[in-house]
C-alpha positions as CSV (number, residue, x, y, z in Angstrom):
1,X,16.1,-9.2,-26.6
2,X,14.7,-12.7,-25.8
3,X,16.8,-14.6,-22.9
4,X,15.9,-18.6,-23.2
5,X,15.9,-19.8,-19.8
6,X,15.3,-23.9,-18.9
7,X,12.0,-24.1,-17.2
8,X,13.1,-27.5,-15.2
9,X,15.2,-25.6,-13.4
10,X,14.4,-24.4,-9.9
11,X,11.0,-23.9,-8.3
12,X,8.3,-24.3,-9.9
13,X,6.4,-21.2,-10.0
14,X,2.7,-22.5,-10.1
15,X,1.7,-25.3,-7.4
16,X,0.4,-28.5,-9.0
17,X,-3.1,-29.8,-8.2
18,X,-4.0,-32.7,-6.3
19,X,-5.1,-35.4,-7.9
20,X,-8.8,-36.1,-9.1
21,X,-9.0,-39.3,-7.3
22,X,-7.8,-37.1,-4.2
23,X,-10.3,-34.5,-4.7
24,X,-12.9,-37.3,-5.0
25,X,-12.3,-38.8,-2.0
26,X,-12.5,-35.7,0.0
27,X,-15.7,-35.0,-1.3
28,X,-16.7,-38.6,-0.3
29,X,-15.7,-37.9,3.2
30,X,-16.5,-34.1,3.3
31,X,-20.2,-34.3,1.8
32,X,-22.1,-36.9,4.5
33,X,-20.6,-35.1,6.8
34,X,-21.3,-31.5,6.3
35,X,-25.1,-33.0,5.4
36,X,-25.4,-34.8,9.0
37,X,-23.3,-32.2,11.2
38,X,-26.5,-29.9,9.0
39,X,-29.3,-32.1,9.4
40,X,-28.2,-32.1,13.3
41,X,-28.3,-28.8,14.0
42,X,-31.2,-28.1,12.2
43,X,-33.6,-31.2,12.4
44,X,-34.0,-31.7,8.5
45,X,-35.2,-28.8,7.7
46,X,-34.5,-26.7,4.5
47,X,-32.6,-28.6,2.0
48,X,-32.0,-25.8,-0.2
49,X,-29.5,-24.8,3.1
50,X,-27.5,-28.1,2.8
51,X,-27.4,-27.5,-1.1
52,X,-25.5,-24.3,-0.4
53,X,-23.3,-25.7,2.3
54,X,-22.4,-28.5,-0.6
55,X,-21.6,-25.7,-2.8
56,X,-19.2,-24.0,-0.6
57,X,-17.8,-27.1,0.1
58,X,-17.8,-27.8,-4.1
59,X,-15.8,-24.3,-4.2
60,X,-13.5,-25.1,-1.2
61,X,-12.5,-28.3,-2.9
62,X,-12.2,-27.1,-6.2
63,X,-9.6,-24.6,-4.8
64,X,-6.9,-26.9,-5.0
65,X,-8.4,-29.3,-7.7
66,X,-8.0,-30.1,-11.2
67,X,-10.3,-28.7,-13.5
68,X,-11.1,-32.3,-14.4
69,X,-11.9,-33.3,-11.2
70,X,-15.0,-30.7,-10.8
71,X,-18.0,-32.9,-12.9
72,X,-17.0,-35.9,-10.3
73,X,-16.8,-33.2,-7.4
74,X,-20.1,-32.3,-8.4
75,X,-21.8,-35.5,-8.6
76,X,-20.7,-37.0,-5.6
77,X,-21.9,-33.6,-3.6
78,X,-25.4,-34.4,-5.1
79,X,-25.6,-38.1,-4.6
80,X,-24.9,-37.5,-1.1
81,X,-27.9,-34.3,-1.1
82,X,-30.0,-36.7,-3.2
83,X,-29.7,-39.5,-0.7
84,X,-29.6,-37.8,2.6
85,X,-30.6,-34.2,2.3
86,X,-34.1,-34.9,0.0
87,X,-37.4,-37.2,1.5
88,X,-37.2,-40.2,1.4
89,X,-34.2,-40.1,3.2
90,X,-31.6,-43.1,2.0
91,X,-33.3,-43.4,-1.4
92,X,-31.8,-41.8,-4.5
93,X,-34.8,-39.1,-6.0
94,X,-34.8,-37.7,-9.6
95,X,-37.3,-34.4,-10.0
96,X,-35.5,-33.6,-13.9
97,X,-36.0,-29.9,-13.6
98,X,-35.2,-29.3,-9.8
99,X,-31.9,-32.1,-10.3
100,X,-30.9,-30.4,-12.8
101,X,-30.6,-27.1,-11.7
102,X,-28.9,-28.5,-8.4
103,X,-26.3,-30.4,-10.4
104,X,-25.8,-27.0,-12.3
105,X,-25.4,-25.7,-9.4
106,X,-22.7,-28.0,-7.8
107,X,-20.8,-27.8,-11.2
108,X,-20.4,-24.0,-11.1
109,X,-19.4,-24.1,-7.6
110,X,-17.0,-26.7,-8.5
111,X,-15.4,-24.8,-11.6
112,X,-15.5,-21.3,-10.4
113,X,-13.1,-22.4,-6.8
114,X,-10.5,-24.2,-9.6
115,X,-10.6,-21.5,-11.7
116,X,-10.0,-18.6,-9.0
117,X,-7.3,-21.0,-8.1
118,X,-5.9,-21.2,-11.3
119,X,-6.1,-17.5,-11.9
120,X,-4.5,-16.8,-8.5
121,X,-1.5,-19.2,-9.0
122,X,-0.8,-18.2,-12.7
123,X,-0.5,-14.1,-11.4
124,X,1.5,-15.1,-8.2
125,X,3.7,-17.3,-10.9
126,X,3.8,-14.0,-13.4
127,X,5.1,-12.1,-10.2
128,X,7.5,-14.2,-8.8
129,X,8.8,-14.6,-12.4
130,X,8.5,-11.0,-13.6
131,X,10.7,-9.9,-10.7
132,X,13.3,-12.9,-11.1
133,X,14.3,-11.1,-14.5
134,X,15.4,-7.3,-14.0
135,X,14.5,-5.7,-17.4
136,X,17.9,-4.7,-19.7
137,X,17.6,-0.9,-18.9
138,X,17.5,-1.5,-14.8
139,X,20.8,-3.0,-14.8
140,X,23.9,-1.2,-14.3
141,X,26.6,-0.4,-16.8
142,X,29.5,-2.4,-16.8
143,X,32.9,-0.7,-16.5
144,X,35.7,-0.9,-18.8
């Protein structure tokens, strides 16, 4: 039998996101820096090292993200390669095929962290829920 049950009440089972302009911002902050603390320790040397760095950081961010929020993710992460990762430093460089494929890149990053998020929340949510409700044969008789 089917027990209705008002979903406003008490916890809610699944976490909400953070907001996109949030998420943005972190990238914003996030992105320069794990590019300079990179470019530090390693004297500008192989960007394709600061592109994955970006794309853990993509995934990290996207972990606690909107789904909406991982094209902007993305972009900012590769202005911030494209201006300070790439020669010449400080100026914005567009190779179509290589750009491409490190936007792509960025974007998947991005989208797989919010979706393993998502994922993770919606089958701790089923758990917690499944084992609010006992099913009708668990319960004990009552006595007349």
């Amino acid at each position: 039998m089917i027990q209705w049950r008002l979903i406003g009440v008490g916890p809610r089972p699944v976490p909400e996101p953070v907001h996109t302009s949030v998420t943005w911002l972190a990238a914003a902050v996030c992105a320069p820096t794990v590019i300079a603390a990179h470019n530090l320790l390693d004297d500008q040397g192989d960007p394709w090292l600061d592109l994955v760095a970006l794309s853990a950081l993509c995934a990290v961010l996207g972990l606690s993200a909107r789904l909406t929020a991982a094209p902007g993710t993305a972009l900012v992460c590769w202005a911030f390669f494209s201006l300070f990762a790439l020669p010449p430093l400080g100026r914005f460089s567009w190779a179509v095929q290589d750009d491409w494929k490190r936007l792509g890149l960025l974007l998947l990053a991005a989208g797989v962290g919010t979706l393993y998020a998502r994922l993770r929340h919606a089958r701790a949510a089923y758990c917690r829920l499944s084992s609010m409700t006992q099913p009708q044969w668990s319960r004990p008789a009552p006595r007349l």
